[in-house]
C-alpha atoms as a printed R data frame, in Angstrom:
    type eleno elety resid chain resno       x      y       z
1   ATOM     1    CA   UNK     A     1   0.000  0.000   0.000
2   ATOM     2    CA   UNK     A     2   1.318  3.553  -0.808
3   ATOM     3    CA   UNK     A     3   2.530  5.970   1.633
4   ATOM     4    CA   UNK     A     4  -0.448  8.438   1.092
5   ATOM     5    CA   UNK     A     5  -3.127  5.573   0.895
6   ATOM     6    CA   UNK     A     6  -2.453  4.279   4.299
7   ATOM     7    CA   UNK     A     7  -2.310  7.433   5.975
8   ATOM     8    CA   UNK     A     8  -5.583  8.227   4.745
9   ATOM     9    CA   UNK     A     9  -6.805  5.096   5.429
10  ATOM    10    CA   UNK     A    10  -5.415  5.157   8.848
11  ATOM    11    CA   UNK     A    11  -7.066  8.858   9.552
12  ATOM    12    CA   UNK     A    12  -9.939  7.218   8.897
13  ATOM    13    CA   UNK     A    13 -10.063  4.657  11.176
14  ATOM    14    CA   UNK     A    14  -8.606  7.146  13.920
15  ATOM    15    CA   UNK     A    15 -11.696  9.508  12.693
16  ATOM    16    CA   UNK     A    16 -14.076  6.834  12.944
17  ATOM    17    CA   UNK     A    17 -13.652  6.774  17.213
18  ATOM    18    CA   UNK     A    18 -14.332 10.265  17.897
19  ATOM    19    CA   UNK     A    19 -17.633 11.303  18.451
20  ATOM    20    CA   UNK     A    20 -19.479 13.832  15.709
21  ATOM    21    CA   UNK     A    21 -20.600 15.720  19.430
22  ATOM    22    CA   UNK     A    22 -17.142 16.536  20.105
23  ATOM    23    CA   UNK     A    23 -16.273 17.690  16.027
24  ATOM    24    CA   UNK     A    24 -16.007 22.020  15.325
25  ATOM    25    CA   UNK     A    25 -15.422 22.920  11.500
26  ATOM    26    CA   UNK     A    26 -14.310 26.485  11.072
27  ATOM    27    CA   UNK     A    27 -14.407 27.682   7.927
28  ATOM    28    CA   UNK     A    28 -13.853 31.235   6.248
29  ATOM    29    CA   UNK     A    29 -14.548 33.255   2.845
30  ATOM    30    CA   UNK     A    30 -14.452 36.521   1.654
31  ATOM    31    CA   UNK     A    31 -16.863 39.021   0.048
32  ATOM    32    CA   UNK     A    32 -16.728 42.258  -1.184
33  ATOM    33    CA   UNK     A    33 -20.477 43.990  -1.100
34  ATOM    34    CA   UNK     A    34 -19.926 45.451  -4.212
35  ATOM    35    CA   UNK     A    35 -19.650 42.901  -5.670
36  ATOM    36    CA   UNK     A    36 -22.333 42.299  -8.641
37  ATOM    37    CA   UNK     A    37 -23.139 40.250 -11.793
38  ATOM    38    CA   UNK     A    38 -23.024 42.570 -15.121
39  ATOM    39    CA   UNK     A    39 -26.017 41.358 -16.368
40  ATOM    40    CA   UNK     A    40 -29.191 39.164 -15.724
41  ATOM    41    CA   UNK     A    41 -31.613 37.766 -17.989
42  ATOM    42    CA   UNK     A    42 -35.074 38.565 -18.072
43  ATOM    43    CA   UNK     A    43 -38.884 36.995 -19.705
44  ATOM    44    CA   UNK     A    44 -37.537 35.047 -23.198
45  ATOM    45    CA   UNK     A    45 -34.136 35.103 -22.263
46  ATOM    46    CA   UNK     A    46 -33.644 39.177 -22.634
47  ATOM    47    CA   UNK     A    47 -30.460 40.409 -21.262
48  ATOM    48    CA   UNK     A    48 -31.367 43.030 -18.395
49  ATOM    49    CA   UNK     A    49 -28.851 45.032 -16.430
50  ATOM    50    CA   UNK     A    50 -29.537 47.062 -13.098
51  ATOM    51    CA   UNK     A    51 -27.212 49.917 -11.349
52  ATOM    52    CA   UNK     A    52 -24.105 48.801  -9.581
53  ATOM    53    CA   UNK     A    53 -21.535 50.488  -7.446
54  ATOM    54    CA   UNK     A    54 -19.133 52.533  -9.049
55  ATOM    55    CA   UNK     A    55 -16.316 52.048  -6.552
56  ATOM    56    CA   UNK     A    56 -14.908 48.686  -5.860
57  ATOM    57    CA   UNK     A    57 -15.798 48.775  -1.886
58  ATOM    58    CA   UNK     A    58 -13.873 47.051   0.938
59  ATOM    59    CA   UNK     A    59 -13.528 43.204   1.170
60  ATOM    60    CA   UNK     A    60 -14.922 41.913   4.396
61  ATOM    61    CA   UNK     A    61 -14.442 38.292   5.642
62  ATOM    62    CA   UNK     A    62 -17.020 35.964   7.334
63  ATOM    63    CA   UNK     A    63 -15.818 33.161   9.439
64  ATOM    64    CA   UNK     A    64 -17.442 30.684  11.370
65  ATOM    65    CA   UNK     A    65 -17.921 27.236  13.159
66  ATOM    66    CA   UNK     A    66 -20.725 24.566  12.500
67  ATOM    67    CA   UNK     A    67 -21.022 21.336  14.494
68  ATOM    68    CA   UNK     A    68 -23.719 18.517  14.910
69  ATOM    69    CA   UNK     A    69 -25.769 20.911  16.405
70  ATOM    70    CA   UNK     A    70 -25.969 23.216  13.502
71  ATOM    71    CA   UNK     A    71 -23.975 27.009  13.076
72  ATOM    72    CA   UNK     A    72 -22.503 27.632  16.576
73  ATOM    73    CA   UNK     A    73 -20.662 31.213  15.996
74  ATOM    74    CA   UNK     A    74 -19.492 33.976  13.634
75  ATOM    75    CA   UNK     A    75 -17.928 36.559  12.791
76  ATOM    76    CA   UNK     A    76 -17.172 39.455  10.555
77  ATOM    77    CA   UNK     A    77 -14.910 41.634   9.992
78  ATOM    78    CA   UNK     A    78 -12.886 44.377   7.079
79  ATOM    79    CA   UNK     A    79 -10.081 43.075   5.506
80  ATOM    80    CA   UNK     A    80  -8.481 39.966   4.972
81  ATOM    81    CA   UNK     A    81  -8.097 36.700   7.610
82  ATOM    82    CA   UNK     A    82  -4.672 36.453   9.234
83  ATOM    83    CA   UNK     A    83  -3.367 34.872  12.250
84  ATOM    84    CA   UNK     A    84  -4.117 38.030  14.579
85  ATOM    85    CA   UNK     A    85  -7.844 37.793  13.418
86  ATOM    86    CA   UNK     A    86  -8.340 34.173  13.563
87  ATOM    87    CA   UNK     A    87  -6.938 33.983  17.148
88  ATOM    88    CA   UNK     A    88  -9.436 36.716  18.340
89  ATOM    89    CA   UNK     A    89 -12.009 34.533  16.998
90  ATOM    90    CA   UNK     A    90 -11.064 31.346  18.760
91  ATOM    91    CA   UNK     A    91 -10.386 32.902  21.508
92  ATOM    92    CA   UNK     A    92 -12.799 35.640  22.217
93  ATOM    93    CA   UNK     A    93 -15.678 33.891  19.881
94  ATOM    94    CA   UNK     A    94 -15.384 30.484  19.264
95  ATOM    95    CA   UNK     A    95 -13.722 28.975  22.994
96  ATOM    96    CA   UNK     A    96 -16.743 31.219  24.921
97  ATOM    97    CA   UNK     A    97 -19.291 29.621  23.151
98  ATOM    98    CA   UNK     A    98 -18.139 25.908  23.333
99  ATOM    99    CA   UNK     A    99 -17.449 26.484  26.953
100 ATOM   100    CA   UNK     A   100 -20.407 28.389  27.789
101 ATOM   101    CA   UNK     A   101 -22.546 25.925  25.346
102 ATOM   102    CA   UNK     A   102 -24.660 28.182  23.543
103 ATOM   103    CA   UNK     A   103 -24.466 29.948  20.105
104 ATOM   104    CA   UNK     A   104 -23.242 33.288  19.308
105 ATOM   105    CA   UNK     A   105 -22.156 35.830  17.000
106 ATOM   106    CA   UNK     A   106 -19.964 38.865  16.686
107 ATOM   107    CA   UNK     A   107 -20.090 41.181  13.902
């Protein structure tokens, strides 16, 4: 068996004692709310168009953790994710809310 194929395969069976309860995935994106399609189309397939921004606008990134129980927190916030921001989520976000056991937000 290949290198890669039995690590997976042994992840797997590690993955397969833990409990789904006890399982956080965090995940992140980025959006800019100026974002906009060009065009549309309309009735018989008629190109339309509507009014967009002119300026570009600021990126803002959502991030946030689902587990069995559904979407447990969140947060937003200008600019890009880095290391500083992600921390302040875990640990002023994220950690509260598993510890405290109930769902929140921020942002």
């Amino acid at each position: 068996m290949k290198r890669g194929k039995k690590l997976r395969y042994e992840f797997r069976r590690w993955l397969d004692t833990i409990d789904v309860k006890n399982l956080v995935f965090i995940d992140e994106t980025g959006l800019n709310l100026a974002l906009t399609r060009l065009y549309g189309r309309g009735e018989g397939g008629r190109r339309v168009y509507a009014e967009r921004p002119r300026n570009k606008g600021k990126n803002i990134t959502l991030i946030g953790a689902m587990s069995e129980e559904g979407l447990i927190a969140t947060m937003t916030f200008p600019g890009s994710l880095n290391i500083a921001s992600f921390l302040v989520f875990l640990a002023q976000i994220l950690l509260p809310c598993i510890m405290g056991g109930r769902n929140c937000g921020y942002g």
